[in-house]
C-alpha positions in Angstrom: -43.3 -4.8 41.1 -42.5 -8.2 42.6 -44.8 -10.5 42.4 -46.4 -12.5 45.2 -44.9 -15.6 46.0 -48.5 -17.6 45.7 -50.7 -16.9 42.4 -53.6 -18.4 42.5 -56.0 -19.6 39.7 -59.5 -20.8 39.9 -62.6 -21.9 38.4 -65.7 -22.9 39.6 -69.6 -21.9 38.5 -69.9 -21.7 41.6 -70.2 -18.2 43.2 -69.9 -19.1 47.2 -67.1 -20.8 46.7 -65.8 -18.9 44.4 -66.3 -16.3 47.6 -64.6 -18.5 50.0 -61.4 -19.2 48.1 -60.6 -15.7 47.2 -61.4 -15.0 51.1 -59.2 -18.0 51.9 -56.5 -16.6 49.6 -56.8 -13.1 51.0 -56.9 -13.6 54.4 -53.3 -15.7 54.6 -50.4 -14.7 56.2 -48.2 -15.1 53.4 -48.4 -12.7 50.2 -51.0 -14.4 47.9 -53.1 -13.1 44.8 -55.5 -14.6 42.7 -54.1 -14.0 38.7 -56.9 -15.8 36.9 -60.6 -16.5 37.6 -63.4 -18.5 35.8 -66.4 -20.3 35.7 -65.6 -22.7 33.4 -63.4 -25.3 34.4 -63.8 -27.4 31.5 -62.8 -24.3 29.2 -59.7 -24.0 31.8 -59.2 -27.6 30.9 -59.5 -27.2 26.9 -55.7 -26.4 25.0 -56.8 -22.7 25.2 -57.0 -22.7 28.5 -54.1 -24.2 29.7 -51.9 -22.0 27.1 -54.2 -18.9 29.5 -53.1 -20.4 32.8 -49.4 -20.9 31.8 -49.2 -17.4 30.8 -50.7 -16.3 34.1 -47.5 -17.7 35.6 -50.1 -19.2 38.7 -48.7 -21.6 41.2 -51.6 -22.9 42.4 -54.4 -24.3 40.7 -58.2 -24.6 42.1 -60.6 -26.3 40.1 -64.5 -27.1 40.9 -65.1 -30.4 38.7 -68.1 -31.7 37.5 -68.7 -35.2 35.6 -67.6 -33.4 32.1 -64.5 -32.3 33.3 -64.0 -35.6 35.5 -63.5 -37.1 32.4 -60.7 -35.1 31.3 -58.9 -34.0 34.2 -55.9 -36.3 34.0 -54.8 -36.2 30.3 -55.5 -32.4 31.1 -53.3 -32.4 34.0 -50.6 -34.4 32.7 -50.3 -31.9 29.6 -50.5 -29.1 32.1 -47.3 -30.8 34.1 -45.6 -31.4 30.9 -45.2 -27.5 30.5 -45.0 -26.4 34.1 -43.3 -28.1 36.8 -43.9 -25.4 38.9 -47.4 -25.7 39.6 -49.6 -27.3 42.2 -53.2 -28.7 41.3 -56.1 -28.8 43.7 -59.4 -30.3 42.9 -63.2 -30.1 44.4 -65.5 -31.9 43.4 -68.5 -35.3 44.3 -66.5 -37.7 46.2 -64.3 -40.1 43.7 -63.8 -43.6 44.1 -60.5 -45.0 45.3 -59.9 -46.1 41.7 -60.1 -42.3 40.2 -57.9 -40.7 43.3 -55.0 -43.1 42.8 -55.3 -42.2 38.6 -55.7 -38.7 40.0 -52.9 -38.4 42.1 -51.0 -40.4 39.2 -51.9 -37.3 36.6 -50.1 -34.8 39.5 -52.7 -33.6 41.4 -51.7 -32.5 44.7 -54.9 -32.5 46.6 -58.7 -33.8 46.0 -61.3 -32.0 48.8 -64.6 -34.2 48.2 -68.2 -31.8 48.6 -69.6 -30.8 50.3 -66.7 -29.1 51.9 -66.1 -29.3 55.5 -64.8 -26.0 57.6 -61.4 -25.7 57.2 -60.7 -28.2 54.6 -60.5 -25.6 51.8 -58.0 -23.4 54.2 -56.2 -26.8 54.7 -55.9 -27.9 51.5 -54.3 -24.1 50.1 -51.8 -24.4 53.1 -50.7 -28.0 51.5 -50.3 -27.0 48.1 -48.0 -23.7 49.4 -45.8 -25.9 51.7 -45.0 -28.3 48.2 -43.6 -24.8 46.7 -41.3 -24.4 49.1 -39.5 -27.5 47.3 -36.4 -27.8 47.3 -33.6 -25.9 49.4 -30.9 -24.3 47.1 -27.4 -25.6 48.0 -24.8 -22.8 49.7 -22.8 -22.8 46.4 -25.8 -21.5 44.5 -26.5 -22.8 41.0 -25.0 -25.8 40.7 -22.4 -27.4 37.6 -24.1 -29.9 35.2 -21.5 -32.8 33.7 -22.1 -35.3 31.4 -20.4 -38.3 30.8 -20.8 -40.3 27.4 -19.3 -42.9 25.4 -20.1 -43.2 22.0 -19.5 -47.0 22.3 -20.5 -50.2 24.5 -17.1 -50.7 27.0 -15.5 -47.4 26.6 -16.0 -47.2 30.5 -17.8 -44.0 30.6 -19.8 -45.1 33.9 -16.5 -46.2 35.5 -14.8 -42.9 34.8 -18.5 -41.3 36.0 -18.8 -43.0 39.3 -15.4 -42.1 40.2 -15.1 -38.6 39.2 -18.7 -37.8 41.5 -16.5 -39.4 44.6 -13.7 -37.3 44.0 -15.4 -34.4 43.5 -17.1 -34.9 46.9 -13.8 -35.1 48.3 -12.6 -32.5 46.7 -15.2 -29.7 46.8 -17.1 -30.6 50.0 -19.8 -29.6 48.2 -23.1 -32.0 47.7 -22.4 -34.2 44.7 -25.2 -36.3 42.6 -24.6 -38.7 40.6 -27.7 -39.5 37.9 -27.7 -42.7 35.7 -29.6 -41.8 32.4 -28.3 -45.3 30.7 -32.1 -46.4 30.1 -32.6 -50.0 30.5 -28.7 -51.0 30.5 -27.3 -48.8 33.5 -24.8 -50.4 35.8 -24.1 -47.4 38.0 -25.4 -49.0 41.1 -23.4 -52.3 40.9 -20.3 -50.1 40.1 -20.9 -48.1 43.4 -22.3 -50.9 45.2 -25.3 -49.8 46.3 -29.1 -51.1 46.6 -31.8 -48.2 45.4 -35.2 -47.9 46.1 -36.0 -45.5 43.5 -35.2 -44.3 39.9 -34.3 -41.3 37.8 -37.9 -41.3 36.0 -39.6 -41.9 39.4 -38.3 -38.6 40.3 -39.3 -37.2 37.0 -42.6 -38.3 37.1 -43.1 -37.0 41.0 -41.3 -33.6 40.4 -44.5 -31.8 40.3 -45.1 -32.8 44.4 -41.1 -32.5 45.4 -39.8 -31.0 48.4 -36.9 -31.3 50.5 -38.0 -34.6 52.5 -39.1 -36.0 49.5 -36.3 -35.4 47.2 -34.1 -36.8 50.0 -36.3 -39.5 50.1 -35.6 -40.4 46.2 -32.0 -40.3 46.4 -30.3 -43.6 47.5 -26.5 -42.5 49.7 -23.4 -43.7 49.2 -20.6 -44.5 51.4 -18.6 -41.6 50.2 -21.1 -39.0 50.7 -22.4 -39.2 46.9 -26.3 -39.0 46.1 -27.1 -41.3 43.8 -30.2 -42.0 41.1 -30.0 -44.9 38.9 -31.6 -45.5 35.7 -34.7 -46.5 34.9 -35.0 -50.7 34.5 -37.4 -50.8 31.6 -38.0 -48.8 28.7 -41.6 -48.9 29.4 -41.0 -46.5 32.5 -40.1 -43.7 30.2 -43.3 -43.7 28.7 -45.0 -39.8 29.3 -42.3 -38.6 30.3 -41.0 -35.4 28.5 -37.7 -33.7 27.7 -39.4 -30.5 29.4 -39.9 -32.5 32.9 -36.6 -34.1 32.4 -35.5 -30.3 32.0 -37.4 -29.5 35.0 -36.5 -32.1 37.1 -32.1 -31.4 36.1 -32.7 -27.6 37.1 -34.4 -28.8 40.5 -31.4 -30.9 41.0 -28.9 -28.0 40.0 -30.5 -26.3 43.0 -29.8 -28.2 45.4 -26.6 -29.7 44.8 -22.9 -28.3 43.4 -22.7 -30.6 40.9 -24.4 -32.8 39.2 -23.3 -35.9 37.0 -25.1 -37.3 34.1 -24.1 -40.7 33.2 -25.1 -40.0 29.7 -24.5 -43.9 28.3 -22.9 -45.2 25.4 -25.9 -43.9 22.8 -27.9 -40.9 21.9 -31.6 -42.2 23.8 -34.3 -39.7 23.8 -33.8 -39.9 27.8 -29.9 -39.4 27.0 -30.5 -36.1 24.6 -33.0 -34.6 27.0 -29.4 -34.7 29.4 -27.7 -33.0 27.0 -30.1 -30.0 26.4 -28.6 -29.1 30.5 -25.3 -30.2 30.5 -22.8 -27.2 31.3 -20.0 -29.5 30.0 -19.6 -33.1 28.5 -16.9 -35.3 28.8 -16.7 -38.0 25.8 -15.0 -40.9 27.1 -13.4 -42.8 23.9 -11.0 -45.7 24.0 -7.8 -46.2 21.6 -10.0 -48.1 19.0 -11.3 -47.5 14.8 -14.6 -48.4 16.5 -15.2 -46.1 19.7 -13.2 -43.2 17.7 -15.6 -43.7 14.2 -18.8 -43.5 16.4 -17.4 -40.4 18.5 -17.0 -38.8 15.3 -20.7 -39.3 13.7 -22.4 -38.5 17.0 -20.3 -35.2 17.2 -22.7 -33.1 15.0 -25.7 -34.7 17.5 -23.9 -34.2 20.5 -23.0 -30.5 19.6 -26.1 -29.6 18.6 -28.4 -30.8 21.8 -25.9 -29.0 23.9 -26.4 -25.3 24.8 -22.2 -24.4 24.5 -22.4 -26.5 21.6 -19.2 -28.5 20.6 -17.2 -25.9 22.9 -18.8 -27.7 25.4 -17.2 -30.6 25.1 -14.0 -32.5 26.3 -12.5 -35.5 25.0 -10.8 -38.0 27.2 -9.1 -41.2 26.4 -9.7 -44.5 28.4 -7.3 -47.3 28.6 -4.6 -45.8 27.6 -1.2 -47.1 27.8 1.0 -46.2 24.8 1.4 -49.2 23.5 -0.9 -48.7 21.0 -1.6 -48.5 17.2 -3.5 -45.1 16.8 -1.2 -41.8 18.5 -3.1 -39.4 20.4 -2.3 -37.2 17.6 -4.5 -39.6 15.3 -7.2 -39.4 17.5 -7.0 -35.4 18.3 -6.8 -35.0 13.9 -10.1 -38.1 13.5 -12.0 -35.8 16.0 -11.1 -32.6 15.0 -10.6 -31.8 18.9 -7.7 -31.7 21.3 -7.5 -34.7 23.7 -8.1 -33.2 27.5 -6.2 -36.0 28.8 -6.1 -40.0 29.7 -6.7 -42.6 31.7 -4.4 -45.1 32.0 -5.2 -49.3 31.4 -5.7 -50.5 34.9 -7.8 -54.1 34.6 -6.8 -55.6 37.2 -7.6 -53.2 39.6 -10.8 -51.7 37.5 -12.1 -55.6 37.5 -11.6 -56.0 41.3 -13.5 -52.3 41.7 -16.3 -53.6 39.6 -16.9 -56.9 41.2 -16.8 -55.7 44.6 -18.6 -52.4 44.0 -15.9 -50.0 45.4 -14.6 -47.5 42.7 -10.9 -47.4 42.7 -10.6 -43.6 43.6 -12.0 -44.4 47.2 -8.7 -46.2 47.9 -6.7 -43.4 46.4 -3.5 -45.0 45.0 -2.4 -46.0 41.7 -2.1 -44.3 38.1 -5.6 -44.5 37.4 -7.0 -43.0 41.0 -4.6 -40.0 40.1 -5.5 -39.2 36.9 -9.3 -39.6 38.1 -8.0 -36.5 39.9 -6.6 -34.9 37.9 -9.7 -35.0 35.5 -11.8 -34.4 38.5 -10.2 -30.8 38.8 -10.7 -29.8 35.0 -14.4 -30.3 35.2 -15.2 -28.8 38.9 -16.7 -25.9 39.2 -14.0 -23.1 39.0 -12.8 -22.1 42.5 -14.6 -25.0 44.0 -11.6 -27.0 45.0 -11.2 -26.8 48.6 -7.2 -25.8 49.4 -5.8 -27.8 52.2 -2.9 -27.3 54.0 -0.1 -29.1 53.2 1.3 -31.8 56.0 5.0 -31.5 57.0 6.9 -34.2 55.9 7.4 -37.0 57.8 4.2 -36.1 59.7 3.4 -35.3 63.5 6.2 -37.9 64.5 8.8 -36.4 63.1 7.2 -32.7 63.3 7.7 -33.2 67.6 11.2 -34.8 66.8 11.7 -31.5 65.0 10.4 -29.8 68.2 12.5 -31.8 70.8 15.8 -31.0 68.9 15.1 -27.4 69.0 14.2 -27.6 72.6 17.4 -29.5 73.1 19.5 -27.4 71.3 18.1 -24.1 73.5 19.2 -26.3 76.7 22.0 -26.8 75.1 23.2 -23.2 74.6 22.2 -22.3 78.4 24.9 -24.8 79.3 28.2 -23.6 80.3 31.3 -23.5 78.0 32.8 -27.3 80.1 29.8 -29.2 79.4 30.7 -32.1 77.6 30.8 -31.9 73.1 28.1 -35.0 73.1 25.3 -33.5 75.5 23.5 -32.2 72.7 23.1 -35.7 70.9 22.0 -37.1 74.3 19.5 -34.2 75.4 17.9 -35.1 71.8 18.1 -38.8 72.1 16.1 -38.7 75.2 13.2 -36.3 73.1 
């Protein structure tokens, strides 16, 4: 049996409004139940109670508070959120200072109706909470692709290699392409791309419980090539409460809405980087011809592998700054890893330097070694079938394509001529096309 698309919980002592919200839920348009009932909302509120309401898989929360439960409603909430993303909390209860509805609305709660309860507040309030869970539209291509990017050293260019692969596979794919920096504290995405954001990966984390399509959009700053982006967060400090389940949640969200999504994993295994991990479809390690980058690679490996969910099958190893001329072979590096090398990237400073100072990624100019292997990397991680063909251009282009044309043309005037026309005629006819 399918199961409505609102469940409702509730608790109050109460019994008339306990009889007006299950009328309320009833009485809607859209097919609503009500999958748990109580009188006790401070028992709803206990660790027992919450594990209850998880299990009830309800979406929508309505709870009559008094001054006991006032005083644990937030922790309580929080804890709730940390389990459930998919849930939306409505309170009722004596009006609340400014003070507790700002460290209400900070815990997640989605709505706060003050009693006594004015006609058609309740109704209001139910209709609020079941617009949130529409959240989210899911992109056209489905579930979307998950990549990381890491480097298991400082310099090894994995943001570089990042920022330019989610351009390319805009262009590529057509699809909607995000790009998240997860380099806590020390993320340089937005300089690289040359952008200005408002808000950051955690903000959306720690909002994910009231997200919807104008909101999401709202988080996400736009680049010039069509690329969402969400930088990292700027202080350590901002990751506090936040949990690998949210930052579970809040990756999922993002993999419905969008047909791939890049991680910009860092250069080291932070707990904000290895909650990335635990949703990456694939990871590309970005190492650089050096003892260093190669030794670290190697210890994190066993880390890496195991946060994954393909595990180290999951992973692809790619070589920055690569130009031959160097004193480890790629056959070194594929035997110190104990995995093949996908490819490199060639040494390009000049031209990586100039991309970096004026925050344009080389791939947006599309020329050069580096810009082709970008694609060529680009198309191993995509999404299988999600390259979009395009017709190949004649060569020499329109010009010479209506050249082409008016020498044809000449030559069937030509042939309608009679046998003592002159031998040049046909050069002239096509001179003058």
């Amino acid at each position: 049996m399918k199961k409505p698309a609102h469940r409702f919980a509730l608790a109050t002592s109460d019994p008339d409004l306990h009889a007006s919200i299950k009328k309320a839920v009833t009485e809607r348009d859209q097919p609503s139940a009500v999958v748990l009932s109580r009188t006790d909302a401070a028992g709803l509120l206990e660790p027992d109670g919450l594990e209850q309401l998880v299990r009830s898989e309800a979406n929508i929360v309505l709870l009559d508070i008094g001054a006991q439960e006032k005083a644990m409603i937030a922790s309580s909430i929080r804890e709730l959120l940390a389990q459930t993303s998919e849930i939306r909390v409505v309170l009722m209860g004596q009006p609340a200072t400014a003070a507790e509805l700002l460290d209400l609305m900070r815990a997640g709660v989605a709505d706060y109706l003050p009693k006594p309860i004015e006609n058609g507040s309740l109704e209001g309030a139910i209709d609020r909470a079941t617009r949130g869970l529409t959240q989210v539209s899911v992109s056209p291509e489905g579930k979307g692709r998950v990549i990381g990017l890491f480097g298991p050293k400082g310099g090894t260019g994995v943001t570089t290699v990042a920022a330019n692969v989610a351009i390319k596979l805009r262009e590529l794919t057509e699809q909607d392409v995000l790009m998240a920096d997860l380099n806590a504290e020390l993320g340089t995405a937005s300089i690289l791309l040359g952008v200005r954001p408002r808000y950051n990966f955690v903000e959306l984390v720690k909002n994910l419980h009231r997200m919807d399509d104008d909101l999401l959009r709202s988080y996400l700053t736009r680049h010039e090539s069509g690329v969402s982006f969400l930088p990292s967060p700027l202080t350590a400090r901002d990751l506090e409460g936040v949990t690998k389940q949210r930052i579970n949640a809040t990756v999922s969200l993002l993999r419905s809405a969008f047909g791939h999504v890049l991680l910009d994993l860092g250069n080291s295994l932070t707990p904000l980087a290895q909650a990335g991990l635990g949703v990456c479809d694939e990871v590309v390690v970005v190492v650089t011809p050096e003892v260093p980058a190669l030794r670290n690679a190697k210890r994190l490996l066993p880390m890496v592998g195991q946060s994954l969910p393909g595990g180290q099958q999951a992973l692809r190893f790619v070589v920055n700054r690569y130009d031959g001329n160097v004193d480890i072979s790629l056959g070194q590096m594929r035997d110190t890893l104990g995995h093949d090398i996908s490819m490199t990237l060639p040494r390009e400073d000049q031209a990586s330097s100039h991309a970096a100072n004026v925050g344009r990624p080389v791939v947006m100019d599309g020329v050069g070694k580096y810009a082709k292997a970008i694609s060529k990397l680009t198309r191993m991680v995509a999404t299988p079938g999600s390259i979009v063909k395009r017709a190949k251009k004649s060569r020499g282009g329109a010009l010479f394509a209506r050249f082409r044309s008016g020498k044809k043309g000449a030559e069937s005037k030509e042939g309608r001529r009679s046998e003592g026309a002159p031998s040049q005629a046909p050069q002239a006819t096509a001179a003058k096309s």
